[in-house]
N, C-alpha and C positions, 0 to 999 in steps of 0.2 A: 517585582519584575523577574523572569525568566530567565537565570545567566546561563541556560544548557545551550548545548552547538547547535546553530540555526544556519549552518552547511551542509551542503552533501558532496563531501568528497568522494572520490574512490574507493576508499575502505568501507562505505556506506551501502557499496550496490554490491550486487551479485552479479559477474561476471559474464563464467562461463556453464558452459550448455550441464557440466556434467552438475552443479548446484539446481538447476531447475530441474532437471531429470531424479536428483534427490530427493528435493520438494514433492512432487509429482510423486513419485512410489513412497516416501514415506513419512509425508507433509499430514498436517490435521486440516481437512478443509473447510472454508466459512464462509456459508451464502447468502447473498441478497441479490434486489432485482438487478443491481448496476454493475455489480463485481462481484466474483468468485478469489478470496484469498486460499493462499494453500502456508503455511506456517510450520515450523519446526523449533526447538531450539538449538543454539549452536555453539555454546561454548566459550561463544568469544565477548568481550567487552561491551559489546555496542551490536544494535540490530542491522538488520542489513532486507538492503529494498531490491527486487526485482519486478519490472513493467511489464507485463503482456498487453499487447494491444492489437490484434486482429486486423486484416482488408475488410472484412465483414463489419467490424467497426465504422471504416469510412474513411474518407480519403485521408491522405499523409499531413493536409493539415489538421483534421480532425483528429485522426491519431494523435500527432505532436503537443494538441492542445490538453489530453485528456493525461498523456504522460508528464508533461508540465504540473495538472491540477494535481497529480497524485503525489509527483514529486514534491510539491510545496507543501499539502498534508503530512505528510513524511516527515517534512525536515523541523515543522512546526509543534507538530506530537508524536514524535518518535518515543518521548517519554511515557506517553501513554500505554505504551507497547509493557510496561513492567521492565519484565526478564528480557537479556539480548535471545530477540531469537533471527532467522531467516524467512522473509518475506516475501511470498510472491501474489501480484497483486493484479488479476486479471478482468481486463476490462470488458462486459457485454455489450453487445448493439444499441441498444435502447439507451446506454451512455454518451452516445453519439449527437445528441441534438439537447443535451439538457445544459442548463447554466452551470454558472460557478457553485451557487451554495447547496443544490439539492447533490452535487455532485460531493461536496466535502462531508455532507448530512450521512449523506451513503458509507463514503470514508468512516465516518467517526465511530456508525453503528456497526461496519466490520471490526474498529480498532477495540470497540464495548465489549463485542462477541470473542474475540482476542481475548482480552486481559479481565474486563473486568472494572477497569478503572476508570475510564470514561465518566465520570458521571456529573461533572460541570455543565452547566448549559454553555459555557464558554466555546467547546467545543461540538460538542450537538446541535 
């Protein structure tokens, strides 16, 4: 059994604007059809998550539901991630109308492309 933190606190996300704008100018970026991550490492303890989620995405529920799915990925294989780094985790259109698991699928193959670690079917 799994005894790592299966929370997402505040010390868990990224904030403010000036952490995305870091990401952004000098993040490593990682793509697929569903999400675009952008990653860094950061020095500190533990990884840390930031959501992008788009109008072009779709409406505020559709938004919420996709921040929700990414959040719960997050908090369940954050260890996946290896090394703590800064995560930013952005969501495309075509993400808008897909279920739950092709959506963690997507997740798992960014977090692969990431680390490296992935390699359980537990998670894939």
């Amino acid at each position: 059994m799994d005894t790592g933190k299966r929370t997402f606190s505040r010390e868990d996300r990224l904030h403010h604007r000036r952490q995305f704008e870091q990401l952004a100018q000098s993040g490593v970026k990682v793509v697929n059809r569903q999400f675009v991550a952008l990653y860094r490492p950061n020095g500190g303890s533990a990884p840390r998550l930031g959501v992008t989620v788009s109008r072009k995405v779709g409406n505020a529920v559709v938004r919420n539901r996709i921040k929700r799915l990414i959040r719960e990925f997050f908090r369940h294989n954050r260890r996946l991630l290896g090394q703590p780094c800064d995560l930013n985790i952005i969501a495309r259109p075509c993400t808008a109308n897909l279920p739950s698991p092709p959506v963690f699928k997507a997740l798992c193959s960014l977090f692969h492309d990431i680390s490296g670690a992935c390699q359980s079917k537990r998670c894939c």
